[in-house]
N, C-alpha and C positions, 0 to 999 in steps of 0.2 A: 455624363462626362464624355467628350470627345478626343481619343485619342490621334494624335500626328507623328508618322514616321515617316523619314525624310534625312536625305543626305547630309551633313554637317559639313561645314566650311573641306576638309580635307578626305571630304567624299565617304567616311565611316557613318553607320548610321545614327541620327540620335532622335530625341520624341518629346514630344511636348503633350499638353493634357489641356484641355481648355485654354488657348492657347500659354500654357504655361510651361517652358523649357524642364524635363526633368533629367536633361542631360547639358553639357556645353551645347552650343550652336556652331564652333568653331573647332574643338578637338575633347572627344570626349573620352578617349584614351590620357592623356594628362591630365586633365579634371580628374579621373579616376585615382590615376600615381600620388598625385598631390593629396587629395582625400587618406589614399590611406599610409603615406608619408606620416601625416600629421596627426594619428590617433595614439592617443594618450592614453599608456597604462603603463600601471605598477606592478604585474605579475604578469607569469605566464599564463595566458590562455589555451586549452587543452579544445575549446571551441569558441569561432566569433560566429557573432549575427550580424546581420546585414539586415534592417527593417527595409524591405522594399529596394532590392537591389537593382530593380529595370535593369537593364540590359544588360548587366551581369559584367560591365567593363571593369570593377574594382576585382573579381575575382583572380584572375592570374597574380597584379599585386600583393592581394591578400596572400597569396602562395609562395607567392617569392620573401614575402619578407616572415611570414608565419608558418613554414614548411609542416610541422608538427602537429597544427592546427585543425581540427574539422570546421569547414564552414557552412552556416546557413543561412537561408534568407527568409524573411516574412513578406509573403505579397501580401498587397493589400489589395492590388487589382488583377485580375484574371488576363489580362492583354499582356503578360509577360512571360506564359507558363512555355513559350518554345523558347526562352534560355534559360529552365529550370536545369538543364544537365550541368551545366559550367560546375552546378554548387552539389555540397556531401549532400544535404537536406534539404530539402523544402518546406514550408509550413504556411497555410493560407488563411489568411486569420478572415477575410471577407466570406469564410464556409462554415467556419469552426465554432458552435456553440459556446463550450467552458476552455475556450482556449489557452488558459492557465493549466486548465488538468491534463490537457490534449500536450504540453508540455514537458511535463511532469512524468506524467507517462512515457513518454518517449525515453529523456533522456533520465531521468532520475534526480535526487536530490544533489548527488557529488560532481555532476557533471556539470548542472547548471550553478552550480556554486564555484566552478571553476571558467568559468562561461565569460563572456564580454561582451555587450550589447552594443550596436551603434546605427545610428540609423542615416541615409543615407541623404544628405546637405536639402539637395534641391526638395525631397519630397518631405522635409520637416519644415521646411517654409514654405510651401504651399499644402500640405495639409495636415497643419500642424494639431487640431482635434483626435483627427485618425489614430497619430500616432501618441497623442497621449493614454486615445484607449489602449493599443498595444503595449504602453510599456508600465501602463495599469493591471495588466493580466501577467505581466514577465514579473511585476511584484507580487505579486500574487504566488507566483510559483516558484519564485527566490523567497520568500518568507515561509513559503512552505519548506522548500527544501533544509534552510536552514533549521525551523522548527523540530523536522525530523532528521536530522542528521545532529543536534544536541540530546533529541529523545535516544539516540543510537550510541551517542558518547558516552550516555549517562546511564543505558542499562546495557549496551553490549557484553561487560565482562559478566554481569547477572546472568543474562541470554545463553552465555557459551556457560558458565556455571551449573546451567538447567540441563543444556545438553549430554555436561558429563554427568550428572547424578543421573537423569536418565536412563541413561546409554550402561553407565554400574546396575543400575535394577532390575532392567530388562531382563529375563528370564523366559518367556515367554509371548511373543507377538504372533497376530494374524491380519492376517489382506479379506479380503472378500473379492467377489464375483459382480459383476455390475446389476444395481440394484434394475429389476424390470417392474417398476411402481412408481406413479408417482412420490415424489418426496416433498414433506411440509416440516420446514426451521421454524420452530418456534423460537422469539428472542423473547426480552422479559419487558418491551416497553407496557405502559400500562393499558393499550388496549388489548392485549394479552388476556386479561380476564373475560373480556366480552366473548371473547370467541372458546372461552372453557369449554360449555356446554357442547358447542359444533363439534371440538376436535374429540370431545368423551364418546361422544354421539358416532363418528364417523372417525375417530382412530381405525379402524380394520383396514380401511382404504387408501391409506400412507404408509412409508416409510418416514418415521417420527426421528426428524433431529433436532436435539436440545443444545441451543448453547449453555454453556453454562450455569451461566445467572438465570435463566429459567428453571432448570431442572427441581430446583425445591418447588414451586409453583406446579407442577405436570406432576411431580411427585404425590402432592397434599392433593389433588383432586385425582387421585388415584389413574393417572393416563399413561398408558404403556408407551416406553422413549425406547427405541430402536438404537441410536446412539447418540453417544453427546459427543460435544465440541468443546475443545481446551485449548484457547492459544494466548492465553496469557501470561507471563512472565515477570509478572510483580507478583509480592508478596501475598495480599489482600487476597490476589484469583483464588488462590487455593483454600478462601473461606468459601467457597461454591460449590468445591468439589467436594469437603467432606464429609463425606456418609459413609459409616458405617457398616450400614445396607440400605440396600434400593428394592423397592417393589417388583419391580422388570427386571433384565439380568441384560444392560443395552452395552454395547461395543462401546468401548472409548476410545473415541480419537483425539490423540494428544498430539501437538508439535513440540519438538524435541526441545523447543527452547519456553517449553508452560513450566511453570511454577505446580506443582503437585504432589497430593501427599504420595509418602514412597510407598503406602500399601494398597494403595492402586494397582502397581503392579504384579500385587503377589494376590490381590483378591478379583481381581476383574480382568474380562477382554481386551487387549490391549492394542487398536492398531496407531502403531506410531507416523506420526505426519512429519515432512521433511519439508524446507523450502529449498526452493532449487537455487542454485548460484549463493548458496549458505555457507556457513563452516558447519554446522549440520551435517549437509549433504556432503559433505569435506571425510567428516569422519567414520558415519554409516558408510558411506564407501568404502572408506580403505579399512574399515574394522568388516565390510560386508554382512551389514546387518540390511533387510529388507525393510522397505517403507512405503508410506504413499505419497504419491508429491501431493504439497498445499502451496496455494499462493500468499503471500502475505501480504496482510491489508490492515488500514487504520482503524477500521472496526471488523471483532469478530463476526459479524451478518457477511458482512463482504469474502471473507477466508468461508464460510457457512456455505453461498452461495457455488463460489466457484468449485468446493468441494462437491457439492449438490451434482452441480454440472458435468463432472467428471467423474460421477457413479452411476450417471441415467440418461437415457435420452428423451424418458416422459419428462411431464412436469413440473413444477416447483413453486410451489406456494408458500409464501410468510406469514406467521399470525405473530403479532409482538413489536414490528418493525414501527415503530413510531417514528426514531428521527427527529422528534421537537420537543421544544419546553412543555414541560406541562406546573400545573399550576399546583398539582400535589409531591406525590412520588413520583421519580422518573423511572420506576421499575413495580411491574405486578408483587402484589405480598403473596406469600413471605416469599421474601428475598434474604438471604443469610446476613449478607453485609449489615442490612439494614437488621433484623436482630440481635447483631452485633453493635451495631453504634447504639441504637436506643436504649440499651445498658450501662450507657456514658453523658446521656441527655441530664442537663441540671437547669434549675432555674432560669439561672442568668446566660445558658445554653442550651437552650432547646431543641425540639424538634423541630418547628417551625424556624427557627435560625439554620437550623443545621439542612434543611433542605430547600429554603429559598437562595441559600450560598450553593448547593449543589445544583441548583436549575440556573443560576445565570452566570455561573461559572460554565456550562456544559456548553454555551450558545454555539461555542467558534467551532468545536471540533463536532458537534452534529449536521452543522453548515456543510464543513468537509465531505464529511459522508452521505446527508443526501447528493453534495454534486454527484460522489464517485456513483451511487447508482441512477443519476439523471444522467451521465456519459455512458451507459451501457450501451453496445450498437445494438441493433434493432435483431442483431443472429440469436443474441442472450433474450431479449426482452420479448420474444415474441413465443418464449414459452416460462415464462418470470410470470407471476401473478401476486399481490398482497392481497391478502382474504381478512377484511376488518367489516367491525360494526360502527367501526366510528366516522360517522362524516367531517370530521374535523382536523382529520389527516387526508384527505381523501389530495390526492393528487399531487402532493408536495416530494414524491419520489417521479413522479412523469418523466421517461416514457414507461417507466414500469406500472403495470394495469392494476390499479385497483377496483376488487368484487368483492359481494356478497356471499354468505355462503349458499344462499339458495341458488344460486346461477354457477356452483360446479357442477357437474356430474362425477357423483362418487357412487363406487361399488365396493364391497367386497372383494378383499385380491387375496390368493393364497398364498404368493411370493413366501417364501421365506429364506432370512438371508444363512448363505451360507458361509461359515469362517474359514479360514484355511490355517492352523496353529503352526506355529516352527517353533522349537526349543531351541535358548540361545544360549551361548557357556562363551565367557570372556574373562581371558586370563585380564587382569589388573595390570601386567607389566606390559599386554599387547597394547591396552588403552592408553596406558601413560605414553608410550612408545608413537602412537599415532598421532599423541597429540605434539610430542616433540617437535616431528617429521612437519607438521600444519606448522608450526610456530615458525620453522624458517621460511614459509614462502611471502611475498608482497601481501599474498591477500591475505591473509592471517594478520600483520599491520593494517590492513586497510579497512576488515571488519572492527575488529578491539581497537583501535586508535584511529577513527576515521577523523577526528578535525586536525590530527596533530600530521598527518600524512597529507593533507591538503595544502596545511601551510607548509609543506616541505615542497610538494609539488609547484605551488603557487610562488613560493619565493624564487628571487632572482638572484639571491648572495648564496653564494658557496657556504663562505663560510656561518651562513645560518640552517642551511642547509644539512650542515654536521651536526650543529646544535640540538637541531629536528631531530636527526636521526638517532641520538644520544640519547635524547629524554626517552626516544621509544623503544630503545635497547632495556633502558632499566626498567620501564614499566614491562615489558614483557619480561623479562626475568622473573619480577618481583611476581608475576599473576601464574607464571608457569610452578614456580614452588609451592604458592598455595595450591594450586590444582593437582600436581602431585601429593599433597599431603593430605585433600581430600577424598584423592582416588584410592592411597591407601590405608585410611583413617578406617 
């Protein structure tokens, strides 16, 4: 393609692209006003996009008429980047791999659900493919956000639920010291098994983290788990955790919003995980109880990893991480859940019904999760390795390296981790008290009632507006009384 910049009729600049105008020829400041005069919406936008702004003429308009607004633009071509300042953001989608995740990431679910796309006249008539891939990937990541911002309507009050019963049980927490060993998550996919032997073999030379739904697995093959990973917050999670007793005696790391039995915290190590920018982190603050930060992510491997990474600066190895359908079970035996349902298998309800419905039920949100570790930068991946026997996963996480085990180098490490315990005493009326204190702020509505705050933000009628605000007065009441009643139940 051949770019032309060149004076317009009233001497401002404008450009054409093979000779194709992607600005006026005669005034490209009005062409601009007029464009965005004319765009059409029914809400407020808290951000617009501008797919392919060139030359950045519509931005002052965009300002004048959308004060409130963050704006940004998508290039599609690189001959534009010396008027990337006019705009809040930039995004270049002619660089960007999974540019729906690269989206996502950025702004988050709530933001882009508040968002308003448009793409700018001339350069959707002349290249109008470009920009259907563009607004192919903006679906992508408006479908996601929405997806997860329903998953958030629908277990948030669960979520902060977990927090308080937590937060009442806690008697006893410890931190550690940064782990100096490498460290190997095992998850529970089903190549998991294959690499038994290797980890029985060469446990001495990890720090062993189990998520989960592993841990009965590592368990039954007798292999010593350093600590596990708990971030789930449905119900079911907590048929993973419960043991009785454990062979090893490993650290539990729990986030504050996992489903868990309560004697956990009276039988076991407890270091509790927080997410940042949480009500969580809301309340271990102002109750100052100590934590570790976690990141939260759509699958537990993802929360695993970045956990991983902010305990060591060795390496980090996966055995378990499959990521795809499989053809049997989508988890190494035993797995709890699954001794759980196979006590519910009938005839006309089988096992084989009952897990060809869990294998292609799984497709979409494994999709998810290999992108989010094919977008890892190259700072994480270059010390990220998957250690399988199986060639038939092999590269479906790319850029993350898939090896053998014979091509580690493992030794003997004598690390050993150290705890550091704090006893914790919480009066019941200081908890109820903090949580009052959280319930008056915005964010407090904006986590527990996040669709019903969008459509207040997003509406343009007052008087709906109140309506909004009303429905979310009485659901917070009604959820502050149960919580009260089960702080002091």
């Amino acid at each position: 393609m051949i770019f032309n910049f060149a004076p317009s009729k009233n001497g401002t600049l404008t450009c054409s692209c093979d000779g194709k105008f992607l600005h006026s020829s005669y005034n490209p400041q009005n062409e601009a006003k007029s464009f965005v005069e004319n765009l059409e919406l029914t809400f407020y936008p808290s951000t617009i996009f501008i797919i392919e702004g060139a030359l950045s003429y519509c931005v002052p308009f965009l300002r004048e008429r959308f004060p409130d607004a963050k704006l940004a633009t998508i290039r599609l071509f690189d001959e534009f980047t010396d008027y990337d300042k006019e705009w809040d953001k930039v995004f270049y989608f002619f660089s960007a791999q999974f540019f729906d995740e690269q989206l996502f990431n950025y702004f988050g679910e709530e933001e882009l659900l508040k968002s308003a796309f448009f793409t700018w006249k001339p350069v959707e008539l002349n290249f109008p493919q470009t920009v259907q891939e563009v607004f192919g990937c903006i679906k992508k990541a408006v479908s996601k956000s929405r997806d997860v911002l329903f998953t958030r309507s629908y277990f948030a009050k669960r979520w902060f639920t977990n927090s308080i019963n937590n937060i009442c049980r806690i008697k006893n927490l410890n931190l550690i010291n940064p782990v100096q060993k490498d460290i190997l998550i095992c998850a529970s996919g089903p190549s998991l098994k294959e690499s038994i032997e290797y980890i029985k073999k060469f446990q001495d030379s990890f720090f062993i983290i189990a998520v989960s739904s592993a841990v009965s697995v590592l368990e039954y093959y007798d292999i010593r788990i350093d600590m596990i990973l708990s971030t789930d917050g449905g119900y079911w999670a907590k048929k993973h955790i419960e043991f009785n007793s454990l062979k090893s005696k490993p650290l539990w790391a729990i986030t504050d919003e996992a489903a868990c039995p309560s004697d956990i915290f009276k039988t076991h190590a407890v270091m509790p995980l927080v997410y940042p920018e949480s009500l969580g982190q809301k309340l271990f603050d102002s109750l100052k109880i100590p934590y570790h930060t976690a990141q939260r992510n759509g699958t537990v491997s993802g929360t695993a990893l970045e956990l991983a990474l902010s305990l060591t600066e060795k390496n980090i190895y996966f055995c378990g991480l499959d990521l795809q359908q499989n053809s049997a079970s989508q988890h190494t035996q035993p797995n709890k859940l699954e001794m759980s349902n196979q006590n519910k298998d009938k005839k006309l309800s089988n096992k084989e019904t009952r897990i060809t419905r869990s294998r292609f039920g799984s497709d979409g949100s494994l999709t998810l999760y290999r992108n989010w570790f094919k977008a890892l930068p190259e700072s994480i991946t270059k010390r990220v390795f998957r250690v399988t026997c199986d060639n038939s996963i092999i590269s479906n996480i790319a850029p993350v390296k898939d090896i053998f085990w014979d091509q580690i180098k493992v030794a003997p490490d004598n690390f050993k981790l150290e705890l550091h315990t704090k006893k914790i005493e919480l009066k019941k009326s200081n908890i109820l008290k903090a949580v009052k204190e959280l319930s008056q702020t915005s964010f407090f509505e904006k986590e527990l009632f996040p669709l019903e705050t969008i459509q207040r933000e997003r509406s343009m009628d007052s008087s709906e507006k109140e309506k909004i605000q009303k429905n979310i007065n009485d659901k917070k009441q009604k959820l502050i009384k149960k919580i009260g009643e089960r702080i002091n139940g």
